[in-house]
C-alpha positions as CSV (number, residue, x, y, z in Angstrom):
1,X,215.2,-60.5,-60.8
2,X,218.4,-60.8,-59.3
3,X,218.9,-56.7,-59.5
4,X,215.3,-56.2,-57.3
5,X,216.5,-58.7,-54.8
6,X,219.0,-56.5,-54.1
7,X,217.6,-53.3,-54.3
8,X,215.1,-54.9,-52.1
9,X,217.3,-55.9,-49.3
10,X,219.3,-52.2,-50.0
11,X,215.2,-50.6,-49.5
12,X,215.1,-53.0,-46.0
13,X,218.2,-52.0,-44.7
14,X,218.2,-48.4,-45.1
15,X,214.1,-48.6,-43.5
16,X,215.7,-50.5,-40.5
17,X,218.9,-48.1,-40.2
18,X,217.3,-45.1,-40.9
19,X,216.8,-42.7,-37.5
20,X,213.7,-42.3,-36.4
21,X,212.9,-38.5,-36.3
22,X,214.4,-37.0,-33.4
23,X,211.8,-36.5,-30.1
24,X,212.0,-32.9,-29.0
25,X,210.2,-31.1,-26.7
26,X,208.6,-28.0,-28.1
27,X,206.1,-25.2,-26.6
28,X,206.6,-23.8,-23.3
29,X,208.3,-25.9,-20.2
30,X,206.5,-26.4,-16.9
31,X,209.6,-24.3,-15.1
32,X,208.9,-21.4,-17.1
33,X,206.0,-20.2,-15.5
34,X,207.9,-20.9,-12.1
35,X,210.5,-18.0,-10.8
36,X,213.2,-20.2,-9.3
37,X,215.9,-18.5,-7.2
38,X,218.0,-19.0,-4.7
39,X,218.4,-18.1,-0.7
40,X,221.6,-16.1,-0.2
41,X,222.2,-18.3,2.6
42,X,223.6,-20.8,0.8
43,X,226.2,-19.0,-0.1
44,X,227.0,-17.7,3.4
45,X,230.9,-18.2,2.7
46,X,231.1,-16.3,-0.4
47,X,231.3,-12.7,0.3
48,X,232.6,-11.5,-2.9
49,X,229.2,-10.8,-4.7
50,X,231.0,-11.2,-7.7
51,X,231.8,-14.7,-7.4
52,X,227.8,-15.6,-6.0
53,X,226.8,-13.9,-9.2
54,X,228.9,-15.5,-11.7
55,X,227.7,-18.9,-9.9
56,X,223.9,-18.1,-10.3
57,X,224.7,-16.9,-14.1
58,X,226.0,-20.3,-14.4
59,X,222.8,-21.8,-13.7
60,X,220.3,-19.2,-15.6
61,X,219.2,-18.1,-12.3
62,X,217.3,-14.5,-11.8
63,X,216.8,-14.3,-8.2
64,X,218.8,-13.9,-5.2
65,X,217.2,-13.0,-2.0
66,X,219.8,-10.7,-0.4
67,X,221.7,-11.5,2.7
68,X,223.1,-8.7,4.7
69,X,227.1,-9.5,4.6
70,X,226.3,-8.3,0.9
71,X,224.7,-5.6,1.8
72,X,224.8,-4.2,5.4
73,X,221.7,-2.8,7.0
74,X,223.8,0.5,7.1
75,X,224.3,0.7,3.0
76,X,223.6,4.0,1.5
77,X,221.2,4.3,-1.0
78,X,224.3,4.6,-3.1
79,X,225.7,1.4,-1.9
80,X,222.3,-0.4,-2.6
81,X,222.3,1.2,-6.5
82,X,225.6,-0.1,-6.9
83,X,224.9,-3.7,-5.9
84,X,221.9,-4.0,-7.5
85,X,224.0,-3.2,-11.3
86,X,226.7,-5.6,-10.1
87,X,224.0,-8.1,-9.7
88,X,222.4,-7.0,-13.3
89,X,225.8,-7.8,-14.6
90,X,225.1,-11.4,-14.0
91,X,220.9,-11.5,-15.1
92,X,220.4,-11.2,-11.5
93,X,217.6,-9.6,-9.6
94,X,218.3,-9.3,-5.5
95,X,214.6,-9.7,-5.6
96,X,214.2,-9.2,-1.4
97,X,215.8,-8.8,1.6
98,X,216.7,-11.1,4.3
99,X,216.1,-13.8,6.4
100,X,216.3,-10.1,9.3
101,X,215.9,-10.8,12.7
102,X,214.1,-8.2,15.0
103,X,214.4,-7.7,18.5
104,X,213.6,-4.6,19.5
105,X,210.9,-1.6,18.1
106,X,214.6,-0.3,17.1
107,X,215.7,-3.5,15.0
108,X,212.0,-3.2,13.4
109,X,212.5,0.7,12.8
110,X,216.0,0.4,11.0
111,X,215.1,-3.0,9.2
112,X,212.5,-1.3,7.7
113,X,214.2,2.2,6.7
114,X,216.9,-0.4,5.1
115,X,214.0,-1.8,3.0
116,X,213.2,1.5,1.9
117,X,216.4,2.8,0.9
118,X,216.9,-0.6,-1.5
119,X,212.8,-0.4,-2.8
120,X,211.8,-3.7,-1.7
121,X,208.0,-4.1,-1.5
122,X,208.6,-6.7,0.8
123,X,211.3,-8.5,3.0
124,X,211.9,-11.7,5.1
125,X,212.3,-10.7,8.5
126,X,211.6,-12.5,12.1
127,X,210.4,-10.7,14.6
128,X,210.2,-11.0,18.1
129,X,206.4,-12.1,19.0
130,X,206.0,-9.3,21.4
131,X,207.3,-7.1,18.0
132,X,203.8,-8.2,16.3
133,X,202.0,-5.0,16.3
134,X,204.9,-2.8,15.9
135,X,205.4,-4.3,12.8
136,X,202.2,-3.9,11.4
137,X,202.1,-0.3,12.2
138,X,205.1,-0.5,10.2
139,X,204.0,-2.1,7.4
140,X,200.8,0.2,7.4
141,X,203.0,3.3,7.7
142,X,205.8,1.9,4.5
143,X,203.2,-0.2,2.2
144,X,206.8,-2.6,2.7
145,X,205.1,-6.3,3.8
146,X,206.8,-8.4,5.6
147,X,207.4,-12.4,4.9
148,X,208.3,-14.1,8.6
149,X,210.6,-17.1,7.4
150,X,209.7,-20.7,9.5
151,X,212.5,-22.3,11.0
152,X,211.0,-25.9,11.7
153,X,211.2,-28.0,15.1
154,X,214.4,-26.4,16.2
155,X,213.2,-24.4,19.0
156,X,213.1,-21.3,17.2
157,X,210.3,-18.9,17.1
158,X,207.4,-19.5,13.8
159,X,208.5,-23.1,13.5
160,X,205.9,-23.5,10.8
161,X,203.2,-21.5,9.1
162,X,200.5,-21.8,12.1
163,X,202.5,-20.0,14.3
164,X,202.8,-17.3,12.0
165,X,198.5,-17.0,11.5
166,X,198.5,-17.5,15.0
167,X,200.6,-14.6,16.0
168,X,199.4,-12.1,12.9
169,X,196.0,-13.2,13.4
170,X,194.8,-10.6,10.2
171,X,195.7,-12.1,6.8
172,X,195.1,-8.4,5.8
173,X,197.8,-6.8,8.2
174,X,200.8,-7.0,5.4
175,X,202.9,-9.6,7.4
176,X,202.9,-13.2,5.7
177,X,205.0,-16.0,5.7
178,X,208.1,-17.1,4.1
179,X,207.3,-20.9,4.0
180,X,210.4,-22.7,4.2
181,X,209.3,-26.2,3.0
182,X,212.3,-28.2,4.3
183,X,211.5,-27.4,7.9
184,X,207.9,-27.7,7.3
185,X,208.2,-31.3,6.0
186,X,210.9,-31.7,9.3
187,X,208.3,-30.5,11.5
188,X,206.5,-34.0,10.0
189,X,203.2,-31.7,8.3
190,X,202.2,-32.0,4.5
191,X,203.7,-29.7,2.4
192,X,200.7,-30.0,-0.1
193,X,198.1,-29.1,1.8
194,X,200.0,-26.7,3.9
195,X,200.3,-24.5,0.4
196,X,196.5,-25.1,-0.3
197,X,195.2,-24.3,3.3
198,X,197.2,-21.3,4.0
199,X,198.0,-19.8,0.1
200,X,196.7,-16.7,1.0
201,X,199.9,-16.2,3.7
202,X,202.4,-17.2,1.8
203,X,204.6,-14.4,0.5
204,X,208.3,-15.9,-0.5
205,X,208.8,-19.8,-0.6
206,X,212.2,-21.2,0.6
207,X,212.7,-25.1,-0.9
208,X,215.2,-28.2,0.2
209,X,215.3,-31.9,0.2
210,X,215.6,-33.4,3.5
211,X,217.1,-36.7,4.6
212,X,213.8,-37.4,7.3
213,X,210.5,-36.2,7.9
214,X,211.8,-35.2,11.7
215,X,213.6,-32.8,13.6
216,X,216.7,-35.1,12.9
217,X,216.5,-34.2,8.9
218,X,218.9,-32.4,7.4
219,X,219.0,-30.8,4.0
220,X,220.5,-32.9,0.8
221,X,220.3,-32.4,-2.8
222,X,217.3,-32.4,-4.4
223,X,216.0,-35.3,-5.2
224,X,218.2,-37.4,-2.7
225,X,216.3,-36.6,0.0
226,X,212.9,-38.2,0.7
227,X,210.1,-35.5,0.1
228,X,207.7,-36.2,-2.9
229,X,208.4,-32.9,-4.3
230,X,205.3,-33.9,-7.1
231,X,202.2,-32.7,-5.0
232,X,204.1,-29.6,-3.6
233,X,204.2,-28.2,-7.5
234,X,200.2,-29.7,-7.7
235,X,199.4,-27.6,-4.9
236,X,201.7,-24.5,-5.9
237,X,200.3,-25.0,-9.6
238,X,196.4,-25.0,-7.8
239,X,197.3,-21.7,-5.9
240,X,198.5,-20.2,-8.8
241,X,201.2,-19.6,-6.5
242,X,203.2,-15.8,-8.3
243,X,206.5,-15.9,-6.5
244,X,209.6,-16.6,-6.5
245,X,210.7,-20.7,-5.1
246,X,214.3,-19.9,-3.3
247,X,216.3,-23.0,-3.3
248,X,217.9,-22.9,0.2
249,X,221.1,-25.6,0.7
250,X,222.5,-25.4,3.8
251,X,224.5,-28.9,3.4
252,X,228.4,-27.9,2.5
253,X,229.0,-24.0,2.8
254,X,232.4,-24.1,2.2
255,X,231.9,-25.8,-1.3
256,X,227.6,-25.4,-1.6
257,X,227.5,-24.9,-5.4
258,X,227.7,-28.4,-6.9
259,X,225.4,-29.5,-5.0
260,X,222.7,-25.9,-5.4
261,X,223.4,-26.7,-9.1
262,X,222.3,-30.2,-9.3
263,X,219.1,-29.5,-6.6
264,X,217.9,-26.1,-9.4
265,X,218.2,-28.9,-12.3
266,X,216.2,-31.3,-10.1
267,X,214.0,-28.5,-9.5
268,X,213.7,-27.3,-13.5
269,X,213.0,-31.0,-14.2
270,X,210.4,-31.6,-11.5
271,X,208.4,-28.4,-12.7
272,X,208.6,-29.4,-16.1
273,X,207.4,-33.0,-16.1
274,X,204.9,-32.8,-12.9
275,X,201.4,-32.0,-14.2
């Protein structure tokens, strides 16, 4: 008797000590079927492609939209091959061009040859308003579209995704929007239904945390800020938005990548837990 108490007790202990079976997620994440990159803008103080590229390798990310002290507007085709394999080095596709400003029918003209010699389909550019039609001769003459990036309530021209539809007027002229949700959200409009009203502009997609909903925000870390980022991946899930989110972080350019690190693992984590 006194042999099955203990093997009993032995029977209870290893039952209450035992591990319960490990909880694991398996099938496919909610970031996979998201392209997540990031705007070469916030690394405006590193020059040395090398050194941006080992930093996005670092972080698994694929996409880079391509600022022009990388890659001047007067590379050679040459130039533009040889960039592109560094960037391969690191899993990296310079997957557009820009933001490009345009001021003149030449500015459009040369922006658009530079588009060209690299093969982009399509690039972020800001035109002049006046620049409108040029453009879309442009774009009818290349088959290269063009994604005008929104620049909030800053006093700078598109400062949201109306003025864009406004200016274009034709949803079928090739010229959409890069949406830059950080200024959109600044700007004190709803992300959400922003993406759901106007889907069929939106080309490219620039995302940031902000610390207000008004022309006094400023960009923050994912996920320290104050914008509900849940809805925003509702409505881009609804859309069925197909390209690439940029993370943009204009906090800290002399030391951006601690804080672009923690904001794409924010990001990962927000995909993959918001239905």
């Amino acid at each position: 008797m006194k042999k099955l108490f203990q093997f009993m007790l032995m029977t209870l202990a290893f039952a209450v000590c035992a591990p319960a079976q490990a909880q694991q997620i398996t099938g496919p994440r909610g970031s996979d079927d998201m392209k997540i990159g990031v705007a070469g803008f916030s690394y405006r103080k590193y020059r040395n492609i090398d050194e941006a590229g080992a930093l996005l390798k670092s972080m698994e990310v694929k996409y880079l939209s391509v600022k022009d002290w990388w890659l001047p507007l007067t590379a050679t085709v040459e130039e533009m091959n040889a960039f592109k394999a560094k960037l391969a080095e690191y899993g990296v596709e310079g997957y557009t061009l820009g933001p490009i400003y345009m001021r003149s029918e030449a500015d459009v003209d040369k922006t658009f040859a530079y588009a060209q010699r690299y093969g982009a389909k399509m690039f972020i550019g800001v035109p002049n308003y006046e620049l409108i039609d040029y453009v879309k001769a442009k774009v009818k003459e290349t088959g290269i579209k063009v994604a005008i990036h929104t620049h909030g309530p800053d006093g700078a021209a598109f400062p949201d995704i109306r003025t864009v539809v406004e200016k274009v007027k034709d949803v079928n002229a090739g010229i959409g929007c890069c949406m830059d949700l950080g200024h959109t959200f600044r700007s004190g409009y709803n992300c959400a239904e922003d993406i759901v009203t106007y889907k069929d502009w939106i080309y490219d997609i620039h995302i940031k945390d902000e610390t207000a909903a008004s022309k006094e925000g400023t960009t923050w870390e994912m996920g320290r800020g104050v914008i509900d980022f849940r809805p925003i991946i509702q409505a881009l899930r609804q859309i069925n938005y197909k390209g690439v989110i940029s993370f943009e972080f204009e906090k800290n350019p002399d030391n951006p990548h601690p804080g672009v690190a923690e904001s794409i693992g924010y990001l990962r984590a927000a995909l993959d837990f918001t239905k």
